[in-house]
N, C-alpha and C positions, 0 to 999 in steps of 0.2 A: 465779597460774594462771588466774584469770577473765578475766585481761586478754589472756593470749593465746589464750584461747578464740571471744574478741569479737572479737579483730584476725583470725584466721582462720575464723571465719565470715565475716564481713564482706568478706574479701579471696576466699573461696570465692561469696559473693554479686553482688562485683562483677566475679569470671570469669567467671562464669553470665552474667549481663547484658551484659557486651560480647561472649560467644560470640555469642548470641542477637541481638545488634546486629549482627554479621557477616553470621551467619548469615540476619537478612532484607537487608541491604544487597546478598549476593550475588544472592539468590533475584529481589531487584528487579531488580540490574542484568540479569541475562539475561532476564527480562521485557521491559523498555524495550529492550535491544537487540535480543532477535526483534521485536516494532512495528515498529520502526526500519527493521531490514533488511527486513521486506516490504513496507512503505512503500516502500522503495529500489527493491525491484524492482519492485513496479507501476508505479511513474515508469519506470522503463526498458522494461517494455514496452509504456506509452504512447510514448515513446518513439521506440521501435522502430515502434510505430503511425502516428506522425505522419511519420517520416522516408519510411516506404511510402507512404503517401496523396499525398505531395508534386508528385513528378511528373504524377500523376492529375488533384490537381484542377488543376495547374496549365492543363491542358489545353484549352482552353473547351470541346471538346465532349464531354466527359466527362458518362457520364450515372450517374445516381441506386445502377443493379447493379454499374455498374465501380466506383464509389466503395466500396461495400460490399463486395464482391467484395476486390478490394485489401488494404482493414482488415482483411478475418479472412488472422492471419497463422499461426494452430491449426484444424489439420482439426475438431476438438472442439470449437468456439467457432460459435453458433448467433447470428445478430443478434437483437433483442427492441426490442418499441416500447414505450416510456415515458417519460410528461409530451411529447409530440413530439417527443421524439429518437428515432433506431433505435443500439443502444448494442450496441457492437460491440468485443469485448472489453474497455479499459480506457475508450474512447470514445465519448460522445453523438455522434452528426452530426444534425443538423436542415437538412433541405432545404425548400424551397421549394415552390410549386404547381407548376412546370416542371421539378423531379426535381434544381436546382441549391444544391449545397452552400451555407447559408448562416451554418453555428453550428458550432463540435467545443466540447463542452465536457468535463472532465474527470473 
């Protein structure tokens, strides 16, 4: 009788602990996969950023508002200055004294 009291403890012990092994492996995996996926999409709406900008700067007389102008591709999305970039939605642009594109960092 002792022995099989041991053996189903034991066997109720180690359910417990691989539920609980599931149990965080799943709670992780949908963690790392939302990262993931918004990782995903801010690269796509850079993007979506750079492929706008393209024509623009290609341009040589493209100035400093049209480049900006351009990048915001969300009526909601405000450009902001920081470390000398104007960062505009997913995108730094660093211009020059002459208003010309000379940095997108990301």
């Amino acid at each position: 009788m002792r022995k099989q009291t041991i053996a189903i403890a034991s066997l109720s012990i180690m359910l417990l602990a691989t539920n609980a092994w599931w149990t965080y492996n799943t709670i992780d995996f949908g963690i790392t996969h939302t990262y993931a996926m918004q990782t995903c999409e801010e690269d796509a709406q850079a993007l979506k950023q750079t492929i706008a900008l393209l024509p623009v700067v290609a341009a040589p007389s493209s100035s400093r508002s049209e480049i900006i102008s351009t990048a915001i591709l969300w009526p909601d999305e405000q450009p902001f200055e920081k470390d000398g970039f104007t960062w505009v939605g997913r995108l730094g642009l660093r211009f020059d004294a002459q208003g010309k594109l000379v940095e997108v960092s990301r």
